[in-house]
FIBA-541974 format. One line per 10 residues: number of its first residue (from 0); their letters; for each residue x, y, z of N, C-alpha, C. Coordinates in Angstrom, 3 decimals, m for minus. Layout:
N
NUM) a) X Y Z X Y Z X Y Z  ... .
This chain:
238
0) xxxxxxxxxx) m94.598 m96.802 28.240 m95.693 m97.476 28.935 m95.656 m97.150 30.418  m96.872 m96.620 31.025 m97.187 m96.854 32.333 m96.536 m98.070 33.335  m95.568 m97.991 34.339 m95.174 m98.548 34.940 m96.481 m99.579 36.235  m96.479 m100.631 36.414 m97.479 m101.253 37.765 m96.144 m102.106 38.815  m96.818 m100.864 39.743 m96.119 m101.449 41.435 m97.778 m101.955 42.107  m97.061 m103.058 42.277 m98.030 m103.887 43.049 m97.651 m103.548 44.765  m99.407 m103.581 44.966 m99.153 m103.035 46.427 m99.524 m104.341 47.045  m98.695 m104.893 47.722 m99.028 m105.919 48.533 m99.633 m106.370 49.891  m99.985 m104.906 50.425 m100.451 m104.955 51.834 m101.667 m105.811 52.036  m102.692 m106.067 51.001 m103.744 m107.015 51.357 m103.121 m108.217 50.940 .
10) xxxxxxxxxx) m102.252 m108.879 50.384 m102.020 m110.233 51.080 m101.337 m110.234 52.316  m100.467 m109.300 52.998 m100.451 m109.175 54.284 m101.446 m109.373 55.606  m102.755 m108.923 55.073 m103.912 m108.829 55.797 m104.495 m109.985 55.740  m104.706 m110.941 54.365 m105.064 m112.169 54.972 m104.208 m112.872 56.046  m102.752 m112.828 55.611 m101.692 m113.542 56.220 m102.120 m112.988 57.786  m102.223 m111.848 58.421 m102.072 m111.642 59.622 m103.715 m111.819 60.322  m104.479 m112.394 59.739 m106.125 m112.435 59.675 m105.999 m114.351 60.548  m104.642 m114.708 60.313 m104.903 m116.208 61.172 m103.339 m116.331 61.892  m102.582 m115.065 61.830 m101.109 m115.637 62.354 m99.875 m115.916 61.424  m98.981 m116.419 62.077 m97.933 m117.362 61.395 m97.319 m116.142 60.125 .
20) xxxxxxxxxx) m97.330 m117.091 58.860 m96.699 m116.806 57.559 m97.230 m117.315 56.504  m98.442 m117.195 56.526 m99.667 m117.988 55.299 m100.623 m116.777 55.161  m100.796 m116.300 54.080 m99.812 m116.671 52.612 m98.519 m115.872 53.051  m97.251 m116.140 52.121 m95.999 m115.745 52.285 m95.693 m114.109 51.685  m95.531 m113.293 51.890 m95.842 m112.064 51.233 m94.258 m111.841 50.698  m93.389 m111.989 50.714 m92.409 m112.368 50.636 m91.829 m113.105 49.253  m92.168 m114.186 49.262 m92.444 m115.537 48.301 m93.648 m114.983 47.082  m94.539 m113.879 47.410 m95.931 m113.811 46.875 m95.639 m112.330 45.986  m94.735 m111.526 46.194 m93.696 m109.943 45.999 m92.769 m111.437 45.095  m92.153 m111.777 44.797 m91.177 m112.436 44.105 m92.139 m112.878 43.257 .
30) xxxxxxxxxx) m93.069 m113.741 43.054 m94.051 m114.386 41.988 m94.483 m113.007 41.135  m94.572 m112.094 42.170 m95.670 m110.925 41.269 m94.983 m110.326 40.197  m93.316 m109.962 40.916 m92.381 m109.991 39.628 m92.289 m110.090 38.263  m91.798 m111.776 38.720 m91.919 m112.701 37.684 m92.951 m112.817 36.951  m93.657 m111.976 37.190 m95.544 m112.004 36.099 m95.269 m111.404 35.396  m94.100 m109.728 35.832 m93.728 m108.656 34.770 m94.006 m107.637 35.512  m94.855 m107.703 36.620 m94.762 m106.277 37.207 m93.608 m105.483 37.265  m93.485 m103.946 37.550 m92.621 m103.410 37.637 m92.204 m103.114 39.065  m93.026 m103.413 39.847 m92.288 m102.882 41.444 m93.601 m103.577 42.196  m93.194 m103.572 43.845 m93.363 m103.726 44.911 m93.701 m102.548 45.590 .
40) xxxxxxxxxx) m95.015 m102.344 46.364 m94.846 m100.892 47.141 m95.811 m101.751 48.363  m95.386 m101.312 49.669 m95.719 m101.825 51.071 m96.312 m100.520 51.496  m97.215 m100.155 52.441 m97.460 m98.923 53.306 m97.410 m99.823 54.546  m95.920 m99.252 55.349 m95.904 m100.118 56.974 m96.836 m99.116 57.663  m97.816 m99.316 58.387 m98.676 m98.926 59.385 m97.772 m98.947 60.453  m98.244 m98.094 61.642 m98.141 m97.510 62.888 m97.966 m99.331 63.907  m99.605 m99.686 63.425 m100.057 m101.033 64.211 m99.262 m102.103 63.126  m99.031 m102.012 62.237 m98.232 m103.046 61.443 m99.560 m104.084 61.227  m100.843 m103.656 60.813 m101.766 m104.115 60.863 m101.951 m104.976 59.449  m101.088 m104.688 58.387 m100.509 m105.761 57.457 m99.633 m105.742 57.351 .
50) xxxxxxxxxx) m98.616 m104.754 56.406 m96.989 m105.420 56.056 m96.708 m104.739 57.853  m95.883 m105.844 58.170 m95.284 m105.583 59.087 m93.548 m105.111 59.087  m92.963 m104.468 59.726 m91.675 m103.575 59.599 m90.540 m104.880 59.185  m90.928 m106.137 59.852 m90.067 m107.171 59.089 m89.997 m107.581 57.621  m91.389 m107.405 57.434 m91.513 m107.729 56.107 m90.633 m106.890 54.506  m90.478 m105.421 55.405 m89.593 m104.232 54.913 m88.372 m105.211 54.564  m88.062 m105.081 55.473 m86.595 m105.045 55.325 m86.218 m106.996 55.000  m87.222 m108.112 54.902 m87.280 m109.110 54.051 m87.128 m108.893 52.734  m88.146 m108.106 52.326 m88.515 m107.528 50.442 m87.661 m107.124 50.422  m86.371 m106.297 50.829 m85.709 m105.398 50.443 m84.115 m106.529 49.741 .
60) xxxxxxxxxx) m84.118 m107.329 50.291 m83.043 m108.245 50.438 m83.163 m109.207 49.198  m84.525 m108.937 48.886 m84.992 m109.924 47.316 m85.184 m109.139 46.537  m85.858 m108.288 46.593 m86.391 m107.479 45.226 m85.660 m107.204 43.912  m85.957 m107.431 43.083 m85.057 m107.021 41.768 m85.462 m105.904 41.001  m87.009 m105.414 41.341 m87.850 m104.279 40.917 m87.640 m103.262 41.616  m88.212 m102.141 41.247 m88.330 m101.189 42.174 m89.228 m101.400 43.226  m88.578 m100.884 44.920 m89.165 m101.227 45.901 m90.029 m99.765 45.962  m91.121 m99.897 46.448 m91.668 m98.101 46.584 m92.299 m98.395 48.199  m91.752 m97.922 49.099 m92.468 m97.784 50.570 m93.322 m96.249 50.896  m94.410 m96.335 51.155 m95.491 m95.345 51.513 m95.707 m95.317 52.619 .
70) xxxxxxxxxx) m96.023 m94.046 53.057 m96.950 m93.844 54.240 m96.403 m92.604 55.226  m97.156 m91.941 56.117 m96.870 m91.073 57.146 m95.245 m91.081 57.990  m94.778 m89.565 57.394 m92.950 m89.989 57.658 m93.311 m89.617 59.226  m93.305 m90.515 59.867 m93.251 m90.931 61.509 m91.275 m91.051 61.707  m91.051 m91.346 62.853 m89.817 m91.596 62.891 m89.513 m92.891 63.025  m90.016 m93.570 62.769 m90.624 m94.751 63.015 m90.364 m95.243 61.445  m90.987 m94.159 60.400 m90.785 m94.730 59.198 m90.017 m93.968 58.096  m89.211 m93.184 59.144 m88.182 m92.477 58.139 m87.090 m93.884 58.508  m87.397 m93.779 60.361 m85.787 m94.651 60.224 m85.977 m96.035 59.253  m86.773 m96.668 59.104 m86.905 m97.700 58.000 m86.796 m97.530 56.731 .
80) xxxxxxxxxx) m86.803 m96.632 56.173 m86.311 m95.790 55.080 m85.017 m95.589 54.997  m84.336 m95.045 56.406 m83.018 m94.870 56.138 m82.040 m95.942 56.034  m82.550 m96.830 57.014 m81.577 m98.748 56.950 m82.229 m99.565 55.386  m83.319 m99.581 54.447 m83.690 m99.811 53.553 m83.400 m99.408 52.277  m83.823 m98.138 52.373 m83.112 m97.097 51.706 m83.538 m97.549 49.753  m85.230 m97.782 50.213 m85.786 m97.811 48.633 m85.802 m97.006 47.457  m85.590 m97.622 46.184 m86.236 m96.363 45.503 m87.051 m95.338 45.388  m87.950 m95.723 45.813 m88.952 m94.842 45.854 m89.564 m94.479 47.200  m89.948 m93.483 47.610 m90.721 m93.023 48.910 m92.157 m92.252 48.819  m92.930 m92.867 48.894 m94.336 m91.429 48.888 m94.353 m91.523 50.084 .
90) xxxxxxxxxx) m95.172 m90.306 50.204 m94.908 m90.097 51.697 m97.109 m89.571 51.502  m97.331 m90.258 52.202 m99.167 m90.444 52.516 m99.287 m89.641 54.045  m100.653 m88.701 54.048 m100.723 m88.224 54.920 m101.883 m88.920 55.880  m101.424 m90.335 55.975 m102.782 m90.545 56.721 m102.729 m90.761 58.142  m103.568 m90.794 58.829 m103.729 m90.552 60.528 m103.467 m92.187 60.940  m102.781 m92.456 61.857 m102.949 m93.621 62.465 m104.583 m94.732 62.532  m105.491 m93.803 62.873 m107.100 m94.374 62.780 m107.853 m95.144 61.527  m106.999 m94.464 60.476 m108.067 m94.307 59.426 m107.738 m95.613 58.549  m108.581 m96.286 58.202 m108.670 m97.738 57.547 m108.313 m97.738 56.155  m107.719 m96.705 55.383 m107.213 m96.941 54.359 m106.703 m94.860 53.905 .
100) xxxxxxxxxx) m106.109 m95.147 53.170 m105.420 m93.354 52.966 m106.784 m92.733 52.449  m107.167 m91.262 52.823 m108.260 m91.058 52.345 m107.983 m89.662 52.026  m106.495 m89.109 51.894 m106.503 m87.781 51.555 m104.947 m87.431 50.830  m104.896 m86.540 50.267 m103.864 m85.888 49.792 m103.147 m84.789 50.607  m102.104 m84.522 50.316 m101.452 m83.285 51.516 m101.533 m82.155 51.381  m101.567 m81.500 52.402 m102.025 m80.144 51.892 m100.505 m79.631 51.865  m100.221 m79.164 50.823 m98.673 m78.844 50.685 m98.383 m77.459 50.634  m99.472 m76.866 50.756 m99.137 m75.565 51.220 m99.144 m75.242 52.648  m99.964 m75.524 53.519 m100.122 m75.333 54.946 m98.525 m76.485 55.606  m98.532 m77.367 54.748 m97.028 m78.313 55.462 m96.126 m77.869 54.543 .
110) xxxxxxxxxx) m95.947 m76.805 53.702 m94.926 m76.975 52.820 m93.426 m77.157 53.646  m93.485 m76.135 55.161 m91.919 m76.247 56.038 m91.756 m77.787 56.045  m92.739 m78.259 56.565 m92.324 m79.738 57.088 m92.135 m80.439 55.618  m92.940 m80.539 54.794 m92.077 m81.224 53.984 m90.977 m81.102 53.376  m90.239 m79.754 53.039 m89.269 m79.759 52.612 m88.385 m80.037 53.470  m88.275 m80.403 54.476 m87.271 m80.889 55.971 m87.006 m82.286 55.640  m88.480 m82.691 55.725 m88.888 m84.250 55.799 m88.255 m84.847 54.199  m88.281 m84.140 53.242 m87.769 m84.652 52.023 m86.455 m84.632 51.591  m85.929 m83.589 52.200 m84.541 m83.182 52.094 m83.514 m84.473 53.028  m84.493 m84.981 53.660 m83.677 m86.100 55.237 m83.734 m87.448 53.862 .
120) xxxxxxxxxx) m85.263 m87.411 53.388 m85.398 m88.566 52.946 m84.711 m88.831 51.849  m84.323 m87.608 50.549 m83.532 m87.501 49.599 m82.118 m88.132 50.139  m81.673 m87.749 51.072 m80.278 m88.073 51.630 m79.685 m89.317 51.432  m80.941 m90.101 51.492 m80.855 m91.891 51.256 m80.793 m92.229 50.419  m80.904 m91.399 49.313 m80.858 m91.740 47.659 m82.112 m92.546 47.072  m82.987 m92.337 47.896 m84.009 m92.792 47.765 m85.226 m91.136 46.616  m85.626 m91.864 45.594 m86.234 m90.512 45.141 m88.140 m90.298 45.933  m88.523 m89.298 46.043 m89.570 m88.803 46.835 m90.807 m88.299 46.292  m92.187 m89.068 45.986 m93.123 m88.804 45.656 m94.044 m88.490 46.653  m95.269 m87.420 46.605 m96.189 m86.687 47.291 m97.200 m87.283 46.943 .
130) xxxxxxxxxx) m98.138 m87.889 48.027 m99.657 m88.513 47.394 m100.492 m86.717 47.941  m101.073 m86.653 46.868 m101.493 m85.250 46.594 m103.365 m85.682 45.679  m104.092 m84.342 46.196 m105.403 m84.275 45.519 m104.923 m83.808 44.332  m106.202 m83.960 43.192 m105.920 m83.454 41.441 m106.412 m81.429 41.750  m105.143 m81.317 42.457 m105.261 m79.542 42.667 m104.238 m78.971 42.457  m104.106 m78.086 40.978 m103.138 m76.945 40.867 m102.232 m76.584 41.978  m102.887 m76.467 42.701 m102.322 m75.363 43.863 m101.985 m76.238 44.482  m101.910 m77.198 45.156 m101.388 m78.067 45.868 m100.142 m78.474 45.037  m100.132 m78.933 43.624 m99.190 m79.615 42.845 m98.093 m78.722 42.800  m98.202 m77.291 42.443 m97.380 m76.033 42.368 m96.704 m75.798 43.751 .
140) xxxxxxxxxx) m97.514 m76.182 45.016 m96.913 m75.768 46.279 m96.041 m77.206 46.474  m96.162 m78.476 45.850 m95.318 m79.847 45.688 m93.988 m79.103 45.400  m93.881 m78.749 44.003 m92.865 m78.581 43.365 m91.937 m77.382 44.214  m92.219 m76.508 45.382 m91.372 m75.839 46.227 m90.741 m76.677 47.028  m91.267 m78.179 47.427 m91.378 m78.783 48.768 m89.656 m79.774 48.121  m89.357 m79.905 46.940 m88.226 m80.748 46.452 m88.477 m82.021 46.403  m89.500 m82.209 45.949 m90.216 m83.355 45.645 m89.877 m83.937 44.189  m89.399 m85.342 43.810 m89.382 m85.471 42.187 m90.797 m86.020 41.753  m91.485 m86.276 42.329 m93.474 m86.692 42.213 m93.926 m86.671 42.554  m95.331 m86.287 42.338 m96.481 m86.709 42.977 m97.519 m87.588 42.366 .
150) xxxxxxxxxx) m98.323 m88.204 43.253 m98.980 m89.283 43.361 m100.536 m88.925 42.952  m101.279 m88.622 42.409 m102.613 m88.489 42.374 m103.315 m89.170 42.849  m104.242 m88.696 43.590 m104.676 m89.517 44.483 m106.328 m89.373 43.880  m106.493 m90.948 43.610 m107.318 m91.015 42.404 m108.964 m91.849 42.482  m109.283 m92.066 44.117 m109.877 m92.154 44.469 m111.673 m91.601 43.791  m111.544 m90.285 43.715 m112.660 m89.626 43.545 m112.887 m90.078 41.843  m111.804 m90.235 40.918 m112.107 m90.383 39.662 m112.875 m91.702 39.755  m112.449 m93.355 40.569 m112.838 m94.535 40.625 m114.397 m94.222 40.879  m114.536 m93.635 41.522 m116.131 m93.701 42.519 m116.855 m92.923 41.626  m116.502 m92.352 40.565 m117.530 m91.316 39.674 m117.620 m91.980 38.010 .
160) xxxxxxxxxx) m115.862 m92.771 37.839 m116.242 m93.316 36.379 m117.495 m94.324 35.891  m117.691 m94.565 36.736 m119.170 m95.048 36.385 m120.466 m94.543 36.253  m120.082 m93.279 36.316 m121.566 m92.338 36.335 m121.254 m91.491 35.267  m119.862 m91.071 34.692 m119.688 m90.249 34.035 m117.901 m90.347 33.792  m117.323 m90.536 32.912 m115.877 m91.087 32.926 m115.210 m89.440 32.502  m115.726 m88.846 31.548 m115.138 m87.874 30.875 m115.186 m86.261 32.480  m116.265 m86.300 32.976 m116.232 m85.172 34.132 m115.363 m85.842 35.417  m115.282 m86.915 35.454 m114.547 m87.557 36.752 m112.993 m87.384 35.954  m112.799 m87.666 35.036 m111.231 m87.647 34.665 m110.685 m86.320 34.449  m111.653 m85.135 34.484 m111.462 m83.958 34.148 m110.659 m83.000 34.460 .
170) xxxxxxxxxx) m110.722 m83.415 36.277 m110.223 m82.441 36.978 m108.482 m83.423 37.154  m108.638 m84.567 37.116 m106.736 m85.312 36.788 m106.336 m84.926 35.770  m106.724 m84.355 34.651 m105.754 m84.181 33.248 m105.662 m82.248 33.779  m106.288 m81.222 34.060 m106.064 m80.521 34.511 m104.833 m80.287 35.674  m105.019 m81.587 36.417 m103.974 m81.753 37.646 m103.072 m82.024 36.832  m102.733 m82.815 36.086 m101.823 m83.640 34.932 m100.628 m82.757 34.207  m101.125 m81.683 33.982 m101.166 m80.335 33.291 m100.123 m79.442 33.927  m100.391 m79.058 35.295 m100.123 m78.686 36.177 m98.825 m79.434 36.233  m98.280 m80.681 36.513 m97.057 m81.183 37.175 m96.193 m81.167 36.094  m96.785 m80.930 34.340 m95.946 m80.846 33.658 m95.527 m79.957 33.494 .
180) xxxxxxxxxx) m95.989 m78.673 33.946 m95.625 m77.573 33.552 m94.599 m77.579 35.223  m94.784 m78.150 35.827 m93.521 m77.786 36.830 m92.026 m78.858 37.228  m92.714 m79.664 35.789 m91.926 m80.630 35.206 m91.309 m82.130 36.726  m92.688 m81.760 37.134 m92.543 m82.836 38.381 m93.486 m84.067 37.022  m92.432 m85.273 38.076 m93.485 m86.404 37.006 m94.543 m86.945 37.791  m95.166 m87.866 36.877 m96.878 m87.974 37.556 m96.755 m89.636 37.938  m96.769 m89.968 39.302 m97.648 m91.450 39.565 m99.171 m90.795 39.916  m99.810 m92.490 39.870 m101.180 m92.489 40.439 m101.727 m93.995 41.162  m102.657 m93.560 41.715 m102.835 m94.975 42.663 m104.042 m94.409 43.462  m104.598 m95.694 43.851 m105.884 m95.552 44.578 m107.363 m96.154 44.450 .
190) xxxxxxxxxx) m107.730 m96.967 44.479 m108.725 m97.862 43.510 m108.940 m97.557 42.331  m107.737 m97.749 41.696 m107.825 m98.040 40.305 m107.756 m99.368 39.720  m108.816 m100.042 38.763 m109.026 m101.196 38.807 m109.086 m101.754 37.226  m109.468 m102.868 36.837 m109.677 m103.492 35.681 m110.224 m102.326 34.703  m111.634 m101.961 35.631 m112.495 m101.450 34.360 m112.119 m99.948 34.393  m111.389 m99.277 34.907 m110.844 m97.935 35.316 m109.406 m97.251 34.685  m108.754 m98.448 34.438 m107.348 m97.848 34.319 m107.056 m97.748 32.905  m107.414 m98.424 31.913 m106.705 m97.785 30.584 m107.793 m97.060 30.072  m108.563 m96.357 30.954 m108.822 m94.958 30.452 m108.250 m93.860 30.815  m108.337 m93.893 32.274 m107.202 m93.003 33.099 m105.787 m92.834 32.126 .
200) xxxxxxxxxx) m105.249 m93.883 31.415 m103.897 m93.252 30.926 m104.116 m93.453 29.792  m105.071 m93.439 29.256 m105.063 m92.827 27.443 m105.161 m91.621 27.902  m106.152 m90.884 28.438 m106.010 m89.655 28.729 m105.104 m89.229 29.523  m104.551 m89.568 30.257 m103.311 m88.724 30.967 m101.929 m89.735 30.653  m101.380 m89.864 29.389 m100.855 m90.542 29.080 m99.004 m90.274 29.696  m98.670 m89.512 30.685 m97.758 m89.122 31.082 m97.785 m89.661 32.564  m99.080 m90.280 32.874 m98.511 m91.269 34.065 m97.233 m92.408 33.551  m96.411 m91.824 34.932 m94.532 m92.819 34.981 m95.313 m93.967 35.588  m96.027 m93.927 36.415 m96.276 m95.104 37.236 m97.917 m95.664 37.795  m98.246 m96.731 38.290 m99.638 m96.575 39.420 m99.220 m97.725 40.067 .
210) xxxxxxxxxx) m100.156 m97.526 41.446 m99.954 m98.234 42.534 m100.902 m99.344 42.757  m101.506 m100.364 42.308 m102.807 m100.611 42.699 m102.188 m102.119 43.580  m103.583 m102.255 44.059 m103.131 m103.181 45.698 m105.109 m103.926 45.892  m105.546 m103.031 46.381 m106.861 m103.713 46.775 m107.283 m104.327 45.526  m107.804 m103.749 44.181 m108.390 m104.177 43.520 m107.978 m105.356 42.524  m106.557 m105.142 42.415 m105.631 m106.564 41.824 m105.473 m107.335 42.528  m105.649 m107.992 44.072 m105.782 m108.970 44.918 m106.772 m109.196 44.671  m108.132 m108.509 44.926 m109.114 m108.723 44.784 m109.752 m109.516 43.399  m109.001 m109.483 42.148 m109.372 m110.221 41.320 m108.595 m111.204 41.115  m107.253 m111.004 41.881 m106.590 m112.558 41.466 m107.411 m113.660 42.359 .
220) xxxxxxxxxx) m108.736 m113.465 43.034 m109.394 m114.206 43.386 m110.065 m115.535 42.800  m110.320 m114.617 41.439 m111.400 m114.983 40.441 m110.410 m115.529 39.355  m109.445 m114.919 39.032 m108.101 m114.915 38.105 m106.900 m115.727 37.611  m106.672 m115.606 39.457 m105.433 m116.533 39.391 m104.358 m115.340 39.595  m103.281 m114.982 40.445 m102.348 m113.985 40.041 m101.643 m113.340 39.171  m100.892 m114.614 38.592 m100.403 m114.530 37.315 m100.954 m113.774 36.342  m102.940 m114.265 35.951 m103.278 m113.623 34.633 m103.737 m112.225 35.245  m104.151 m112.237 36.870 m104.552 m110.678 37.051 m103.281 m109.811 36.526  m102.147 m109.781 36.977 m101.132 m109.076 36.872 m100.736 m108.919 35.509  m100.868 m109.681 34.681 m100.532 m109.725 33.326 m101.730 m108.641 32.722 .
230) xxxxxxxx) m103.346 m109.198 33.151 m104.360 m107.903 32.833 m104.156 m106.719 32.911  m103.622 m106.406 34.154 m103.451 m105.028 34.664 m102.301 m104.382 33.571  m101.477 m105.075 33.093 m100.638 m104.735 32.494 m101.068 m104.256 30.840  m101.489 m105.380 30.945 m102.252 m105.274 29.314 m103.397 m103.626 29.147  m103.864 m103.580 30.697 m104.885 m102.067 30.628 m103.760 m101.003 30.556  m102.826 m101.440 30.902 m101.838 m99.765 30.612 m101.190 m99.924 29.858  m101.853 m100.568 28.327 m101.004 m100.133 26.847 m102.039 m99.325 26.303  m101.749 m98.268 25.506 m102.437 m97.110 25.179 m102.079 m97.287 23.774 .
């Protein structure tokens, strides 16, 4: 079965939307757990504009799941990586500006830097996933970089399964394809949601993992946490 790391950065964002420590993100990563999730994943921002760098190294001291920390290896967020020292690392190429990740890496034009940047981050015993577009050539130039995953970055499939599920999923099982044959394993993440995800992994049934965050807050609105998280779970039995 498909693994779910809950991304917690939007209850961060309400919490920092009035101050203080309401809601507890902390206390709220421990409940999500206990629902059955399989992991925790934070992206610390530059501005710490939700999880903030304390909050790191809080989760880290509780967690019983796998912790997965994301985002742009700054030095800033290797060294939090290195005193933390999570399971998991993707490493997101996004710009300080930009209001949510909106791209994959180009791993051929960075392949030097990442294999530097992965080789530092491997050191921690921490293992190292690539948030990457659904492109051959990018996935193939991953697997030089000493990467054990990449991340599909799955954006473009969300915004099209509603117009057409079978041509939007087309070009991920092609990508899919690709990481097996270079025997890198496959996460995915990226507005993937209720009505989105146990199609995504009937057909690419070799996703290890997904990340989702906006759209599972977003319904434990309506939900309740507990049964969102339990849903989400229930969409990735195949």
């Amino acid at each position: 079965m498909t693994k779910l790391s809950v991304n917690i950065n939007k209850i961060a964002t309400i919490r920092n939307a009035r101050g203080g420590s309401v809601p507890d993100v902390v206390k709220a990563a421990l409940f999500i757990e206990s629902c059955g999730a399989h992991g925790i994943t934070v992206h610390p921002r530059p501005d710490q504009r939700h999880i903030r760098y304390e909050d790191v190294y809080n989760l880290k001291k509780v967690l019983k799941t796998e912790f997965n920390i994301e985002g742009n290896p700054t030095a800033d967020f290797i060294k939090i990586c290195k005193e933390v020292r999570p399971e998991q690392i993707t490493l997101v190429p996004d710009a300080p500006e930009v209001l949510t990740s909106n791209a994959g890496w180009d791993t051929i034009k960075n392949k030097s830097f990442l294999i530097d940047i992965i080789s530092e981050l491997k050191s921690f015993g921490s293992r190292v996933s690539i948030f990457i577009d659904p492109n051959p050539e990018m996935i193939f130039a991953a697997k030089e970089t000493g990467c054990d995953r990449v991340e599909l970055y799955t954006e473009a499939y969300a915004s099209n399964y509603s117009v057409n599920r079978e041509q939007s999923i087309a070009p991920f099982r092609i990508a899919a394809d690709a990481a097996v044959k270079c025997d890198l394993v496959l996460n995915a993440g990226h507005d993937l949601s209720l009505e989105n995800l146990n199609y995504f992994v009937k057909v690419i049934p070799e996703i290890a993992e997904v990340s989702i965050g906006h759209a599972l807050i977003s319904d434990a609105l309506y939900m309740g946490l507990e049964n969102t998280v339990k849903a989400y779970l229930k969409a990735l039995e195949v």
